[in-house]
PyMOL Python script that loads the backbone (N, CA, C, O; Angstrom):
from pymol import cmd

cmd.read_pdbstr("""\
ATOM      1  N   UNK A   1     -12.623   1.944  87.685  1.00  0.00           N
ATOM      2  CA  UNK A   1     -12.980   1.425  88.988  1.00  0.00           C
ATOM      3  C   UNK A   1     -14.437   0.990  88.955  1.00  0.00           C
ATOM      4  O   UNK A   1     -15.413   1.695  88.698  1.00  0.00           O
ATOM      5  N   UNK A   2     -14.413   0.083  89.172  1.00  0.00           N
ATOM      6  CA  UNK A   2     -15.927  -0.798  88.749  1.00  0.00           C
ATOM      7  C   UNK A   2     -16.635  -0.910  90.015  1.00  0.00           C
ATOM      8  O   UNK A   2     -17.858  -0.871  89.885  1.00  0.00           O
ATOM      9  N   UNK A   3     -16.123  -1.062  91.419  1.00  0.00           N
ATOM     10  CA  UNK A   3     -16.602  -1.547  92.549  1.00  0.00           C
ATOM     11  C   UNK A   3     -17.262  -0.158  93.180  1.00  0.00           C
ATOM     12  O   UNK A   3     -16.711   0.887  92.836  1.00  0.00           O
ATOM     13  N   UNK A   4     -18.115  -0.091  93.852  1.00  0.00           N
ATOM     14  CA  UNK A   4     -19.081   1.400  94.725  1.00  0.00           C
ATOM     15  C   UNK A   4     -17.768   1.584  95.574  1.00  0.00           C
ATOM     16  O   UNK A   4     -16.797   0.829  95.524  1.00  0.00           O
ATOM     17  N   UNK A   5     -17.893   2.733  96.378  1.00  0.00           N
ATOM     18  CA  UNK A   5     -17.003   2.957  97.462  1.00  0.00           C
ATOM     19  C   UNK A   5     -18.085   2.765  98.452  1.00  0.00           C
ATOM     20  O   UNK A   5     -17.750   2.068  99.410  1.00  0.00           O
ATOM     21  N   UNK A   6     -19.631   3.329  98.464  1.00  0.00           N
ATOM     22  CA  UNK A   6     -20.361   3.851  99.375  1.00  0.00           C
ATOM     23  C   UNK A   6     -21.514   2.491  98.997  1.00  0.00           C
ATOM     24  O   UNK A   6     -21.639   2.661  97.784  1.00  0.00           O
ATOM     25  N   UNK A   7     -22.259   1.468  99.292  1.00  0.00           N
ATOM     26  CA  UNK A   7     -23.375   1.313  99.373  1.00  0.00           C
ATOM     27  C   UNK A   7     -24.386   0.899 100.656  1.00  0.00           C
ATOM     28  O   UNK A   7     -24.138   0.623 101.830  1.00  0.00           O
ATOM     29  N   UNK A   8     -25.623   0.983  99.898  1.00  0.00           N
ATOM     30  CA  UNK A   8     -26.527   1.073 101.208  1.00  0.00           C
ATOM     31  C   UNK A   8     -26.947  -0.484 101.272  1.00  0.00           C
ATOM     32  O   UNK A   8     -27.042  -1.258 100.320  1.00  0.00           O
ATOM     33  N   UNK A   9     -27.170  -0.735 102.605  1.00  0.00           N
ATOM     34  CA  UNK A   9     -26.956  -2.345 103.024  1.00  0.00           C
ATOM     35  C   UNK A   9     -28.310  -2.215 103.632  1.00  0.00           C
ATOM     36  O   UNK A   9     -28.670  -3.391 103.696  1.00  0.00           O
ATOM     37  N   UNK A  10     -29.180  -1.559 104.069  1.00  0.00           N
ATOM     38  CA  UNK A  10     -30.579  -1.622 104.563  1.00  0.00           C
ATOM     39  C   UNK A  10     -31.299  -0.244 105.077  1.00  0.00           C
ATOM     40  O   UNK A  10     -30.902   0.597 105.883  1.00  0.00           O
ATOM     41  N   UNK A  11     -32.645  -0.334 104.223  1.00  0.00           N
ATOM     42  CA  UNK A  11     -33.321   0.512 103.701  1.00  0.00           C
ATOM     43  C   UNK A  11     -34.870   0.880 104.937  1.00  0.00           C
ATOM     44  O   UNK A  11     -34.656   0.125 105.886  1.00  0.00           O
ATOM     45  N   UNK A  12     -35.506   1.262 105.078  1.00  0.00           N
ATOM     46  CA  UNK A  12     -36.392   1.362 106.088  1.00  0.00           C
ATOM     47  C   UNK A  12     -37.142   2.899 105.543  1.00  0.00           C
ATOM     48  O   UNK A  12     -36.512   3.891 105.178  1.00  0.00           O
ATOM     49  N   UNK A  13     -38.569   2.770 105.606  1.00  0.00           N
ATOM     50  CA  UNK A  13     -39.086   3.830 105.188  1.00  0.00           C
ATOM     51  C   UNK A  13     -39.709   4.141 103.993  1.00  0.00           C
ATOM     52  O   UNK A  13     -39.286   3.509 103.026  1.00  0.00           O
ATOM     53  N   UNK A  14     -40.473   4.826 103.816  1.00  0.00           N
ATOM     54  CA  UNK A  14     -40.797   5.516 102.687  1.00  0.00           C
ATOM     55  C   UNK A  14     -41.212   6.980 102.629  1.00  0.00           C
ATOM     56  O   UNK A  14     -40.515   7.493 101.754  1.00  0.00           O
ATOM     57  N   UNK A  15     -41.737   7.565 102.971  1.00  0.00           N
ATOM     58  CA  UNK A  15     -41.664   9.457 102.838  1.00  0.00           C
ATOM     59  C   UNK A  15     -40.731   9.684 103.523  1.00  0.00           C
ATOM     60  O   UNK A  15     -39.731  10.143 102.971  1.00  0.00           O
ATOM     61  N   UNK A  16     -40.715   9.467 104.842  1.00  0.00           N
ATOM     62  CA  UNK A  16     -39.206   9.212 105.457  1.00  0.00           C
ATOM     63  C   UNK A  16     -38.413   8.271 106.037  1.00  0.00           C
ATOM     64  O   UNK A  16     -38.541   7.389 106.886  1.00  0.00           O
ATOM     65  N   UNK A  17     -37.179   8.903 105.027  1.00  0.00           N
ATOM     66  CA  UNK A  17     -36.510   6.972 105.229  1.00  0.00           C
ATOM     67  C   UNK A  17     -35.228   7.058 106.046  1.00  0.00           C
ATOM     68  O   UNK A  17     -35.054   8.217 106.424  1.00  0.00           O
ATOM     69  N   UNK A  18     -34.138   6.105 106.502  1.00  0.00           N
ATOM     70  CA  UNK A  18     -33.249   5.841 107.220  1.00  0.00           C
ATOM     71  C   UNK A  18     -32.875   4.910 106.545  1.00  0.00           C
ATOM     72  O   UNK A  18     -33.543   3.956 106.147  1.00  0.00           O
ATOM     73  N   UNK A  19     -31.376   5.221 106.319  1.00  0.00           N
ATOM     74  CA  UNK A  19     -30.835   4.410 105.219  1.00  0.00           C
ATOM     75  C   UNK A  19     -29.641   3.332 106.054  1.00  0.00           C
ATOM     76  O   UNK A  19     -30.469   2.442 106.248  1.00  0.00           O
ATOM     77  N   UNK A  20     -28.631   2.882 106.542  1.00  0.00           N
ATOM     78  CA  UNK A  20     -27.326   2.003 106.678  1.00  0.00           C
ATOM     79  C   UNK A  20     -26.607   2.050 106.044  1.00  0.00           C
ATOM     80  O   UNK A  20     -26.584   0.925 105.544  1.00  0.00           O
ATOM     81  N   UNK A  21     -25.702   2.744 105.518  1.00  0.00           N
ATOM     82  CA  UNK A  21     -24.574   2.837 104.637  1.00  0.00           C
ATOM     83  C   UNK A  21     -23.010   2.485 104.882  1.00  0.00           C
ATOM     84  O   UNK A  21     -22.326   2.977 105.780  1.00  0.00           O
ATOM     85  N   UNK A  22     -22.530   1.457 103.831  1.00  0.00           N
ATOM     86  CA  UNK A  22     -21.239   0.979 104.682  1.00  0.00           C
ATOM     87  C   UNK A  22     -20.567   1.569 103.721  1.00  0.00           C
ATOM     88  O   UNK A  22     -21.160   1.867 102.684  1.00  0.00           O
ATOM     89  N   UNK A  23     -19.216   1.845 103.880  1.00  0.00           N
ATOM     90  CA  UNK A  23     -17.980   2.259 103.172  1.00  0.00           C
ATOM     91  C   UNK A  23     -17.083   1.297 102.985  1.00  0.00           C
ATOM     92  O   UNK A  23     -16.240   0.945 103.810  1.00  0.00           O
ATOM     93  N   UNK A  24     -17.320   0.659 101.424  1.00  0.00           N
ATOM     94  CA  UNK A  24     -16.702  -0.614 101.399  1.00  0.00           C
ATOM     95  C   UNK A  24     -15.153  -0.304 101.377  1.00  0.00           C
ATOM     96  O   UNK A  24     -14.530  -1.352 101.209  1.00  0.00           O
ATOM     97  N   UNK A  25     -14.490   0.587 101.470  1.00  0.00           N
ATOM     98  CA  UNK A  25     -13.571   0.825 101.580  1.00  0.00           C
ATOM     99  C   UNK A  25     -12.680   0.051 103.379  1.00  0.00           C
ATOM    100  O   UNK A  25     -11.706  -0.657 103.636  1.00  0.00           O
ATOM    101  N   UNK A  26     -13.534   0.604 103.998  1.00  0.00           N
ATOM    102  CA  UNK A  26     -13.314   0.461 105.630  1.00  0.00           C
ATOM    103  C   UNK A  26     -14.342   0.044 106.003  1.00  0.00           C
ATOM    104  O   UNK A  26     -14.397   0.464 107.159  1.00  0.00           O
ATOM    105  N   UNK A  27     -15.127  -0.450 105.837  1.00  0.00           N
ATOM    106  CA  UNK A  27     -16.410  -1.183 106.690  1.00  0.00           C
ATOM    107  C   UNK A  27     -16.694  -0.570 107.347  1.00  0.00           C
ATOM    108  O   UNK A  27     -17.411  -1.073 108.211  1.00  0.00           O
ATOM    109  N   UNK A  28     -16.417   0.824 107.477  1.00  0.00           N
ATOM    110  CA  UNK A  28     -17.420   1.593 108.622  1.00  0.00           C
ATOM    111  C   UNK A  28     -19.010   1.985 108.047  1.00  0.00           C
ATOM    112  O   UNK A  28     -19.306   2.192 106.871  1.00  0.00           O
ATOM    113  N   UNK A  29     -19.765   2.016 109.020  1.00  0.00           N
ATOM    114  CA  UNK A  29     -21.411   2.276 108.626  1.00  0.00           C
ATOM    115  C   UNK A  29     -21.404   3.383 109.354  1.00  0.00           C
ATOM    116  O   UNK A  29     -20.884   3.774 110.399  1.00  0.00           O
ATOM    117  N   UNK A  30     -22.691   4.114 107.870  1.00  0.00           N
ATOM    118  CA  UNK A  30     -23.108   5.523 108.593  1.00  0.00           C
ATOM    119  C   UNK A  30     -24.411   5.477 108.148  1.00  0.00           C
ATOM    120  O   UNK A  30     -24.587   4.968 107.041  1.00  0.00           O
ATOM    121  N   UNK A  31     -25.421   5.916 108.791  1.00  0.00           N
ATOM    122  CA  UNK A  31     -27.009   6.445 109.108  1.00  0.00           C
ATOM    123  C   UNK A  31     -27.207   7.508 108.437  1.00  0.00           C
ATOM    124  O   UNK A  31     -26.351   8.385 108.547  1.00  0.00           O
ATOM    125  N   UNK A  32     -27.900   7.652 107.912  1.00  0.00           N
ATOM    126  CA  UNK A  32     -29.116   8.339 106.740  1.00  0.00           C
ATOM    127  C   UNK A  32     -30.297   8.808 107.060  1.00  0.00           C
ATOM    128  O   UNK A  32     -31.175   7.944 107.041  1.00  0.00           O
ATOM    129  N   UNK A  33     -30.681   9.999 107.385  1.00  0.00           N
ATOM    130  CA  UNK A  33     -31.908   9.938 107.573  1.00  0.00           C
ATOM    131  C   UNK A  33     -32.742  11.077 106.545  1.00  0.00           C
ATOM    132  O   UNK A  33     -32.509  12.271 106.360  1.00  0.00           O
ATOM    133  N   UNK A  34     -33.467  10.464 106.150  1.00  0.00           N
ATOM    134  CA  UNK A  34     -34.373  11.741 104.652  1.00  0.00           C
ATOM    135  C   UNK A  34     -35.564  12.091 105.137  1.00  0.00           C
ATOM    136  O   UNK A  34     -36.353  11.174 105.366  1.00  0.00           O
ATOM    137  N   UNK A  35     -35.855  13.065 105.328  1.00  0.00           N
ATOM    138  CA  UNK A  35     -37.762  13.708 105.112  1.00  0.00           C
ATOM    139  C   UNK A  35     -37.587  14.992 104.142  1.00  0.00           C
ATOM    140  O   UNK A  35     -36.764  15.903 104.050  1.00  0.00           O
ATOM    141  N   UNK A  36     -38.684  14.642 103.512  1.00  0.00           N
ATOM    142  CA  UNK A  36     -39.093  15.665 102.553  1.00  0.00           C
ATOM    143  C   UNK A  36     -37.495  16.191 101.681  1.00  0.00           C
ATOM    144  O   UNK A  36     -36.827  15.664 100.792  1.00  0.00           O
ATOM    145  N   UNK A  37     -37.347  17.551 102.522  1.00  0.00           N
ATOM    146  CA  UNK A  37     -36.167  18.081 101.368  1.00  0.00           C
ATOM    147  C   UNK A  37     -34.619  18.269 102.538  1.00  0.00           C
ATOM    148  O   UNK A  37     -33.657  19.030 102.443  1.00  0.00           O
ATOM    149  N   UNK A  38     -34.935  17.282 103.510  1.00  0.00           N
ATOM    150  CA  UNK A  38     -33.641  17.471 104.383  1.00  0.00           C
ATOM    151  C   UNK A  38     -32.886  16.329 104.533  1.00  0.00           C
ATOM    152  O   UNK A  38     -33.465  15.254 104.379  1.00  0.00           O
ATOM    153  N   UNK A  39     -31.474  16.342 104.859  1.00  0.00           N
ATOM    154  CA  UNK A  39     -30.921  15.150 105.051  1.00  0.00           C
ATOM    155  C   UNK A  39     -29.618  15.347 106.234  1.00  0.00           C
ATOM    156  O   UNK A  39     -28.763  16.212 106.428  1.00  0.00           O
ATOM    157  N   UNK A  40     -29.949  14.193 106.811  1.00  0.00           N
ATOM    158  CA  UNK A  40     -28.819  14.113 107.920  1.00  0.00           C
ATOM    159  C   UNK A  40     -27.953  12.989 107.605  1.00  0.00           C
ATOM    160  O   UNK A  40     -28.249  12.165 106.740  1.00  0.00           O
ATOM    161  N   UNK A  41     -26.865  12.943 108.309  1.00  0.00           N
ATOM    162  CA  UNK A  41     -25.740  11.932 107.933  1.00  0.00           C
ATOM    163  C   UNK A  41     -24.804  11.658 109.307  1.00  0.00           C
ATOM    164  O   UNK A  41     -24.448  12.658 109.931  1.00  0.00           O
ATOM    165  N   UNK A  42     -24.480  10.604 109.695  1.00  0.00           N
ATOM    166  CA  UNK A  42     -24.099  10.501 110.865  1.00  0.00           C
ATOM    167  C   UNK A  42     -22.856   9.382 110.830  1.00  0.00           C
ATOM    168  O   UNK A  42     -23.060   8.474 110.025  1.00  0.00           O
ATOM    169  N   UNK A  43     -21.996   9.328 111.341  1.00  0.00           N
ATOM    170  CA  UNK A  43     -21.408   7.594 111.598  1.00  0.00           C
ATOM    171  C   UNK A  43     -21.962   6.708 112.894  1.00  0.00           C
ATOM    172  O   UNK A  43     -22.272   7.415 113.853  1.00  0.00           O
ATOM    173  N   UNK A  44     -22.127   5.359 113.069  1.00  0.00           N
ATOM    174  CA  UNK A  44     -22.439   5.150 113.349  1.00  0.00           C
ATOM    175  C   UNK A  44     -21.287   4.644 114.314  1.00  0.00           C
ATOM    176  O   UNK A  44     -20.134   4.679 113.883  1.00  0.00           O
ATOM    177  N   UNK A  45     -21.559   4.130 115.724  1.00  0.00           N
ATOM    178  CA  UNK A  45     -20.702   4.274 117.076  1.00  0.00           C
ATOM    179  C   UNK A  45     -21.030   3.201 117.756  1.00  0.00           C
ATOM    180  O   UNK A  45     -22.192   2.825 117.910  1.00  0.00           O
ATOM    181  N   UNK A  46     -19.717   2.463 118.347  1.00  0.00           N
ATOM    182  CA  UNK A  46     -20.271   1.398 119.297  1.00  0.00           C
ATOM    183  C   UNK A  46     -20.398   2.116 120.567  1.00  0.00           C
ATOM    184  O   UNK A  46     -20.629   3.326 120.576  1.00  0.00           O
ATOM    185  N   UNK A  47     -20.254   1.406 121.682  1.00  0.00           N
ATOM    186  CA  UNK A  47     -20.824   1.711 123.006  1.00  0.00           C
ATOM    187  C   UNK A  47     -19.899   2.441 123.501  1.00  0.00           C
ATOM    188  O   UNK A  47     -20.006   3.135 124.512  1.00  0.00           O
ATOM    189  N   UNK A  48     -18.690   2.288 122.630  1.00  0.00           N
ATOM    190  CA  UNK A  48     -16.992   3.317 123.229  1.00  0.00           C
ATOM    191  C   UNK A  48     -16.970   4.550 122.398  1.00  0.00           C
ATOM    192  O   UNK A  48     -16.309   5.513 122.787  1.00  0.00           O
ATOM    193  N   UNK A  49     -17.613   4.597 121.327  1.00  0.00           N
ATOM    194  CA  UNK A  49     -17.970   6.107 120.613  1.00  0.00           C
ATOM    195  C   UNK A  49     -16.957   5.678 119.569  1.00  0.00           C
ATOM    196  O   UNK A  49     -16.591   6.505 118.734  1.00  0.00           O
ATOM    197  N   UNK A  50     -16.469   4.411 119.558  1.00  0.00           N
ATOM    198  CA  UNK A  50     -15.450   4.147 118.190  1.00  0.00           C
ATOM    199  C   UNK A  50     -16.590   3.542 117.403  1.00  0.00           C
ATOM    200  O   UNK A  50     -17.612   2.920 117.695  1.00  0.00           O
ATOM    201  N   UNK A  51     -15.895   4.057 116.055  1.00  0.00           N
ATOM    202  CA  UNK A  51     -16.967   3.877 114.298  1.00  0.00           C
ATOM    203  C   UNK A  51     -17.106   2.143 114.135  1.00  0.00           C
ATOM    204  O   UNK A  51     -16.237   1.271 114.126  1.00  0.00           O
ATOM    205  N   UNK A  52     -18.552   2.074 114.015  1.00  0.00           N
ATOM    206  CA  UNK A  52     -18.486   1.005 113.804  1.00  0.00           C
ATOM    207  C   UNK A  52     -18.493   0.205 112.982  1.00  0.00           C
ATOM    208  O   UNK A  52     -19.518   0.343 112.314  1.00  0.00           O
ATOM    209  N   UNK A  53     -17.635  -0.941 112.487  1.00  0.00           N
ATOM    210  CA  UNK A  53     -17.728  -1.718 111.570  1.00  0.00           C
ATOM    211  C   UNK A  53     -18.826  -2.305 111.505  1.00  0.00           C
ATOM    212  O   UNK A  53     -19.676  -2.281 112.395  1.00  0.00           O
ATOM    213  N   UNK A  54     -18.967  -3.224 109.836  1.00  0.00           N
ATOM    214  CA  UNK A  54     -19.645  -4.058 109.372  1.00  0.00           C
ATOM    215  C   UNK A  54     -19.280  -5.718 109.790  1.00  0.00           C
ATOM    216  O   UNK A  54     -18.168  -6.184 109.539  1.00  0.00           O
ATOM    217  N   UNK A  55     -20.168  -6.382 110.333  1.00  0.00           N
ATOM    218  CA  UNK A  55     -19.234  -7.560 111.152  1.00  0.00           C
ATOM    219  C   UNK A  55     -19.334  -8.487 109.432  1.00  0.00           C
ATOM    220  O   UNK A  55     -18.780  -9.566 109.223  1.00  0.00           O
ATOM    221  N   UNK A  56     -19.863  -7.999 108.782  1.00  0.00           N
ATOM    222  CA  UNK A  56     -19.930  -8.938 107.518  1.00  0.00           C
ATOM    223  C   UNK A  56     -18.408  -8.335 106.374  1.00  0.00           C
ATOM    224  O   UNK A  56     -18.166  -8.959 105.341  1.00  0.00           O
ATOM    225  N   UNK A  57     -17.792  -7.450 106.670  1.00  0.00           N
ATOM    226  CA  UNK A  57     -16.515  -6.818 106.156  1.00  0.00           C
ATOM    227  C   UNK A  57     -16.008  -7.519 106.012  1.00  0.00           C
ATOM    228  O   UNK A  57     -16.026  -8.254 106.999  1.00  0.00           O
ATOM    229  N   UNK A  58     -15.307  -7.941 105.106  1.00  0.00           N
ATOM    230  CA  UNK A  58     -14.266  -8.267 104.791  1.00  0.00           C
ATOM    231  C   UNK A  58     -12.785  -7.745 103.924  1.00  0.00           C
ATOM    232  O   UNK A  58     -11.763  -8.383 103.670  1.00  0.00           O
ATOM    233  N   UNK A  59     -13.081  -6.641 103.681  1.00  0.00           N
ATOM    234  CA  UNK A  59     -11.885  -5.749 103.335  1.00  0.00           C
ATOM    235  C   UNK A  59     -12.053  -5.230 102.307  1.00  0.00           C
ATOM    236  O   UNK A  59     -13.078  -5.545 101.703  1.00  0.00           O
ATOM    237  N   UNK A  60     -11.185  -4.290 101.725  1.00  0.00           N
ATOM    238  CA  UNK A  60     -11.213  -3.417 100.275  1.00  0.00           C
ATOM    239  C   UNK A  60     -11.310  -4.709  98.776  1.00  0.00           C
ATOM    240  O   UNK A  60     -10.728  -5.773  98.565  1.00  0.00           O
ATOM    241  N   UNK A  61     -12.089  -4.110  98.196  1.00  0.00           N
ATOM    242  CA  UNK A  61     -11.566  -4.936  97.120  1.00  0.00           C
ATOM    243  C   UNK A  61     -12.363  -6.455  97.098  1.00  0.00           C
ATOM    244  O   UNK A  61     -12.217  -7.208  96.134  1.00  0.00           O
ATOM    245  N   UNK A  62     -13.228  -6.822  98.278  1.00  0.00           N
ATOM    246  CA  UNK A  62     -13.830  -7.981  97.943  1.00  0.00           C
ATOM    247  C   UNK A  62     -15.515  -7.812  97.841  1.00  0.00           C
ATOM    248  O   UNK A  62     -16.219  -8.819  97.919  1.00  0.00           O
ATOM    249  N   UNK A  63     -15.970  -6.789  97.703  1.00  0.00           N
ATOM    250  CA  UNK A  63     -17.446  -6.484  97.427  1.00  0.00           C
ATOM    251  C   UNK A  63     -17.292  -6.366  95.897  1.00  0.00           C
ATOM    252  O   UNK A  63     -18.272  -6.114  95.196  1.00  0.00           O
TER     253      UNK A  63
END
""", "prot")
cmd.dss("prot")
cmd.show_as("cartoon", "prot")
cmd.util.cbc("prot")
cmd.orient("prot")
């Protein structure tokens, strides 16, 4: 399997950063956030609390 499942699509930060992570699997994006030696992880939500896609998705298998 050659293709990522997980990559990060936009980066922000440096000692502490906030990452965008899509799941090329499902185009859903999830939030990253790093300081020092901690890390949080979140999905990310439209205005209805449903996961939100990548409007640039286009499906499994084409990244």
């Amino acid at each position: 399997m050659d293709e990522k499942r997980f990559e990060v699509i936009e980066k922000q930060g440096k000692m502490t950063q906030f990452q965008v992570i899509r799941d090329n699997q499902t185009g859903v994006l999830y939030m990253s956030y790093a300081a020092g030696y901690g890390l949080a992880m979140t999905v990310m939500v439209d205005p209805d609390g449903k996961p939100l896609v990548d409007k640039n998705y286009r499906g499994p298998g084409y990244y």
